[in-house]
Steps between C-alpha positions, in 0.01 A plus 500: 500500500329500148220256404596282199331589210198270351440467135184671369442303171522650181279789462650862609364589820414832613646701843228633713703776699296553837602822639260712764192180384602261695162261457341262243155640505463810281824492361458592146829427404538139651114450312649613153834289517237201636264579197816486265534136568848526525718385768524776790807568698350736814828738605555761824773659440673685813548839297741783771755576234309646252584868540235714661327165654414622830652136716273353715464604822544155831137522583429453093755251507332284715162526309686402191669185602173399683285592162736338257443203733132505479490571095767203468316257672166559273691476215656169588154405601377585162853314326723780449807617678589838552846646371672707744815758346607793701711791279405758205184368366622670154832248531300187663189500314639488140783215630216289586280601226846311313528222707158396472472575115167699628264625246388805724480702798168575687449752797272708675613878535656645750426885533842656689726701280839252525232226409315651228898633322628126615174381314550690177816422447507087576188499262684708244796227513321209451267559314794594248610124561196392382333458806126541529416759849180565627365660790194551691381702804407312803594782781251788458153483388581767242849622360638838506463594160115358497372787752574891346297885634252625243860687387672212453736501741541258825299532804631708825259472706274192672182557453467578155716193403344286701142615380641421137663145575147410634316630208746234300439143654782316485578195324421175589756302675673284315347143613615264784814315528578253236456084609803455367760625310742337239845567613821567445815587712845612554739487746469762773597620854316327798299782697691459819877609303331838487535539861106712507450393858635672802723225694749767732273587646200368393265789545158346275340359795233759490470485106428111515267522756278798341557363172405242224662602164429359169181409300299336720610710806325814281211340417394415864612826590251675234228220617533590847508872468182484234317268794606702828592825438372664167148577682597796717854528311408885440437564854743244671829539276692774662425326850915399585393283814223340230578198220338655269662582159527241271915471537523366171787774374785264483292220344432826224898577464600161458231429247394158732143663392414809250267784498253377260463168732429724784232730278323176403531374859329831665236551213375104531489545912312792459280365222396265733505739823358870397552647825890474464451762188658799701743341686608287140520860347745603792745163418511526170573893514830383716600246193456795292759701681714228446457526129510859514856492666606307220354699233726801671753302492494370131443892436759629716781232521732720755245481768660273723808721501384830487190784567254490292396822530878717459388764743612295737837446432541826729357332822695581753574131640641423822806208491422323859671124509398517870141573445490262157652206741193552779227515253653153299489334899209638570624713826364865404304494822163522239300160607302465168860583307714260672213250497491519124841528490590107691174377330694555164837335648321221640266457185585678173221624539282838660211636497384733207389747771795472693683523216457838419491616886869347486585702174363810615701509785839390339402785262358794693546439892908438399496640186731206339466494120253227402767319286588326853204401573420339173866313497428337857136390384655348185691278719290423800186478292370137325306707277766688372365662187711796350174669321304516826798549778621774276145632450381487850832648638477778279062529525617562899759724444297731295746462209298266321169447284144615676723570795205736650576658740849511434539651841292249715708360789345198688455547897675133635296544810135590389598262209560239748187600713306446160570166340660347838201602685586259797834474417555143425704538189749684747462260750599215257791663326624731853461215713675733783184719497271254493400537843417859466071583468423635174453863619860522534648233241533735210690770691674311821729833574106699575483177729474581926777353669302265684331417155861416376646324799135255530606400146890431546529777251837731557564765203819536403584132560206246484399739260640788310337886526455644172774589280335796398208729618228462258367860498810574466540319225198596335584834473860469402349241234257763363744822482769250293169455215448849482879529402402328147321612219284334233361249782111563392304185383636310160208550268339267276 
């Protein structure tokens, strides 16, 4: 069912496209098209057909209907409606643009390589019409042609980007949400005719109970992460069985709050509390790998699809359905991997640590090609972002940027030991091992007997025994890298 249209007076309004900014505050684009004076038309447009758009995967789906809901609501509240239109942007954007008589376009860029040859070409075809586009940057705190080596080429590896982002500040952000807006409108789709939500089944039970998306959902988020966990952040953030990273990665992908808001966030807390200096430095060096996964994107636009590094095209990869379907339900018989793995099912969301145990042992313990891996995270994931799934899939698989060592393969159990020290993470996520002490939690199959009957604990049916012998593993894992060549460390 459409909304009926309401007439927006005589002046030519301008279309605010929201894309991956899905907030008022900071939104340079939705500030200019305010600042114009004219009438503004705010429009989503559900974009899968646009060829090499990778489609949204169910937990992002979820996120998006409940975001669009949040940004809706504050722009009702502020006395403007927002247009929903699902097809080609290139074919919906400039029929609107004509129903509305519009005077211009505004955005905020959007780095991926379908989005960025989408991009060129809309603004290329209206702005023949006679249609005024502008856009801005909202999503990184400085763009991929902004940051180049003393050689003049892009940046390969971390540390030296990151220590020249931070020797540019970025800008300020770009002011707080307008009181209100003068509006126009159009007819559109109502939210719920794009079916978002799960219904048969409805599996989001565990994404609306760990999450608040929209606006003011990332805000608090950011507040409570700068006021309980950014003292000790550097010493406390790998901790799995620990709250304390700052979780704000979806809020980042959807654009609900950007970079620079976060920068300015950290840098007044620590103004005003000296002793989080360290562990501020630590944060803000994990935004940066955000931005530098989308600098290696914008540089390298086939990294979601293939190796970054060619050599290893020739890895000799191992196609196991029946090993890919235990590590997706989290039965490999590794505690902290399945743990990880049902945490991410239940939540759209795991830990960063856990994260990578979980990729190195899709990688190297079963030696399935990382393209899996990435595929299943871009569906189960709320913060489904191609630049840093594709770049943290490939940083673990060695076939990346500053993937050094290439060759490191994570040990699940003294992983586990590690950052599950007592094993509660396990215990919440395994709840059939949650009787076990935490001597024996991490590796239940070293377990006594008596250890594994006093805990209602039978491998091989409470519980499954490892798929595969680590060691094992390990050693297959290593002789397959020595196969390739070229696999020393990308230079600067």
């Amino acid at each position: 069912m459409a909304r009926t249209a309401v007439e927006h007076g005589k002046a030519a309004p301008v279309i605010v496209w929201f894309r991956q900014d899905l907030r008022l505050g900071d939104n340079p684009a939705l500030a200019a098209a305010c600042a114009s004076g004219r009438p503004v038309v705010p429009l989503y447009v559900l974009d899968d057909d646009t060829p090499g758009v990778w489609r949204l995967g169910g937990a992002a789906h979820w996120w998006l209907h409940m975001s669009l809901a949040a940004l809706g609501a504050d722009l009702a509240h502020r006395g403007a409606l927002l247009v929903l239109r699902r097809g080609r942007a290139e074919e919906v954007i400039p029929a609107l643009a004509r129903e509305l008589g519009a005077s211009g376009l505004l955005w905020n860029r959007c780095y991926e390589p379908a989005a960025v040859a989408r991009d060129t070409r809309l603004k290329a075809t209206l702005t023949a019409s006679g249609l005024t586009v502008e856009s801005f940057n909202s999503a990184l705190l400085h763009e991929p042609w902004t940051l180049r080596t003393g050689a003049g080429g892009a940046f390969k590896v971390f540390t030296p980007f990151w220590k020249a982002a931070r020797a540019q500040p970025p800008a300020e952000p770009a002011g707080p949400p307008p009181g209100h807006i003068i509006a126009a409108t159009a007819p559109g789709d109502l939210l719920s005719d794009w079916a978002l939500l799960p219904t048969r089944p409805d599996w989001a039970g565990g994404l609306r109970e760990a999450w608040t998306p929209g606006e003011a959902g990332a805000r608090a988020r950011l507040d409570a992460f700068l006021d309980e966990n950014l003292v000790g952040y550097g010493a406390r953030r790998d901790r799995a069985d620990l709250s304390a990273t700052s979780r704000l990665s979806p809020h980042l992908h959807w654009g609900e709050i950007g970079p620079r808001q976060v920068w300015r966030a950290v840098e007044a807390f620590t103004a005003a509390h000296p002793e989080a200096r360290a562990d501020a430095d630590k944060f803000l060096s994990e935004v940066g790998w955000r931005e530098f996964s989308h600098h290696l994107l914008f540089h390298s636009p086939e990294l979601p699809e293939r190796n970054w590094r060619p050599a290893f095209d020739d890895f000799p990869w191992v196609n196991d359905p029946t090993a890919i379907n235990s590590w997706q339900r989290g039965r490999t018989g590794y505690p902290i991997v399945d743990a990880g793995m049902r945490e991410l099912w239940a939540t759209g969301f795991m830990h960063n640590r856990v994260r990578m145990i979980a990729a190195s042992f899709l990688i190297k313990d079963l030696l399935v090609h990382w393209r899996h891996g990435e595929d299943w995270f871009w569906d189960t994931l709320v913060d489904a972002d191609l630049a840093n799934n594709a770049a943290g899939w490939q940083w673990v698989a060695g076939s990346g940027a500053d993937a050094a060592p290439y060759f490191r393969v994570f040990n699940p159990v003294t992983q586990g030991e590690r950052f599950d020290p007592d094993g509660a993470y396990v215990r919440r996520w395994v709840p059939e091992l949650a009787r076990l002490p935490a001597a024996c939690i991490h590796a239940p199959w070293l377990a006594p007997p008596e250890v594994l009957a006093a805990a209602g604990v039978r491998l091989g049916l409470d519980y499954p025994a490892p798929i595969v012998d680590h060691a094992v593993a390990r050693n297959r894992a290593l002789a397959a890298y020595k196969t390739i060549a070229g696999t020393s460390n990308a230079k600067q």
